[in-house]
C-alpha positions in Angstrom: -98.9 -133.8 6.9 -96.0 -132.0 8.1 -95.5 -128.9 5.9 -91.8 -128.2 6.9 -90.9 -131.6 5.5 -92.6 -131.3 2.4 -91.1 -128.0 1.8 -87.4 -129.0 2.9 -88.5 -132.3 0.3 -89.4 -130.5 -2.3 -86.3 -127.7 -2.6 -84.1 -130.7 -2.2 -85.6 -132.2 -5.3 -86.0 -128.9 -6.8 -82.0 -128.0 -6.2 -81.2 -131.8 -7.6 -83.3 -131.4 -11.3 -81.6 -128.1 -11.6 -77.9 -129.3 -11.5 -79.5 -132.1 -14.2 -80.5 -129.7 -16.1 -83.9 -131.7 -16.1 -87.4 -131.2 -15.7 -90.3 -133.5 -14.9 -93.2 -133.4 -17.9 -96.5 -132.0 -16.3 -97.5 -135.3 -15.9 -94.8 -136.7 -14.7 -94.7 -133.8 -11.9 -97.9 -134.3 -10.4 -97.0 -137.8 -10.1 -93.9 -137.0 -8.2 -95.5 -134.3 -6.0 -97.5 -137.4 -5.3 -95.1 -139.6 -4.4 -93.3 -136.9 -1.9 -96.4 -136.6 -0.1 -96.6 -140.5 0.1 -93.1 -139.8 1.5 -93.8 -137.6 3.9 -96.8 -139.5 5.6 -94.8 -142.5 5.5 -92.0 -140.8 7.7 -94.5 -139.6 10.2 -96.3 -143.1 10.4 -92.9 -144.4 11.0 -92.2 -141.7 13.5 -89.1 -141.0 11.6 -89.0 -137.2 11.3 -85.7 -136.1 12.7 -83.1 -134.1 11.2 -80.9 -137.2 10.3 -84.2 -139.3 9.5 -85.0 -135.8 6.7 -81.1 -135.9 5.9 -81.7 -139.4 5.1 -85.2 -138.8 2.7 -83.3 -135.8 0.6 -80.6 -138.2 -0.3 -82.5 -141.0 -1.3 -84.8 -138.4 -3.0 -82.1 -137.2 -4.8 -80.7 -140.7 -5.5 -84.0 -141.1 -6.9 -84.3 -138.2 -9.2 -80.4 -139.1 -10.1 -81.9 -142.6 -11.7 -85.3 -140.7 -13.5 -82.9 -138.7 -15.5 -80.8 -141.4 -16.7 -84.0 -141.8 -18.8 -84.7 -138.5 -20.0 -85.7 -137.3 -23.4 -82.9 -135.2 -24.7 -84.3 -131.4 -25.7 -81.9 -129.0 -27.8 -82.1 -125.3 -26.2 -83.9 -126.3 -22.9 -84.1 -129.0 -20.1 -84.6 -132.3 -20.9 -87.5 -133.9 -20.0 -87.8 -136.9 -17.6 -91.3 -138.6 -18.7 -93.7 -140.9 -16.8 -92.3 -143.6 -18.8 -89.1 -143.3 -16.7 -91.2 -143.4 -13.3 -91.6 -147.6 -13.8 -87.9 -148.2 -14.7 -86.4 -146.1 -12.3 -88.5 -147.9 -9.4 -88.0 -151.5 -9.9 -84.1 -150.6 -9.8 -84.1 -148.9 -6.9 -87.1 -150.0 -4.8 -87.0 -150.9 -1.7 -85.7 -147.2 -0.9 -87.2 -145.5 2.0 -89.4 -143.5 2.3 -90.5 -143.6 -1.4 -91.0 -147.5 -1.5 
């Protein structure tokens, strides 16, 4: 698995929940690690690693993370949640969206 990717993946994501003002539940984050790393081999398989073809991944990433937090459990004082609950609603709206599904 290419590291880079995963890393430039994973700030993206990282940079998105934090102008939410989200967080993923512990659950819900191993899941979505998960899923990046599905993203990731899927981009290599696909020989689809360029700049434009990662450009591409962060914002539908993002996009992704955008549609999780429109079902997020409202907290007072701290980030609200976004719960595995969200992960099946959030993917049959969106899906096909490459390279998550």
């Amino acid at each position: 698995m290419n590291q880079r990717i995963l890393e430039e993946l994973k700030n993206s994501s990282n940079t998105k929940l934090n102008e939410l003002n989200v967080e993923f539940s512990s659950v819900m984050q191993n899941d979505f690690n998960e899923i990046l790393e599905s993203s990731v081999n899927r981009m290599e398989r696909e020989n689809r690693i360029s700049q434009n073809d990662l450009e591409i991944a962060k914002r539908n990433i993002n996009r992704y993370i955008e549609n999780l937090a429109q079902y997020r459990e409202k907290q007072f004082g701290a980030k609200d949640i976004i719960r595995y609950k969200s992960l099946n609603e959030s993917r049959s709206s969106l899906c096909p969206l490459w390279p998550i599904c």
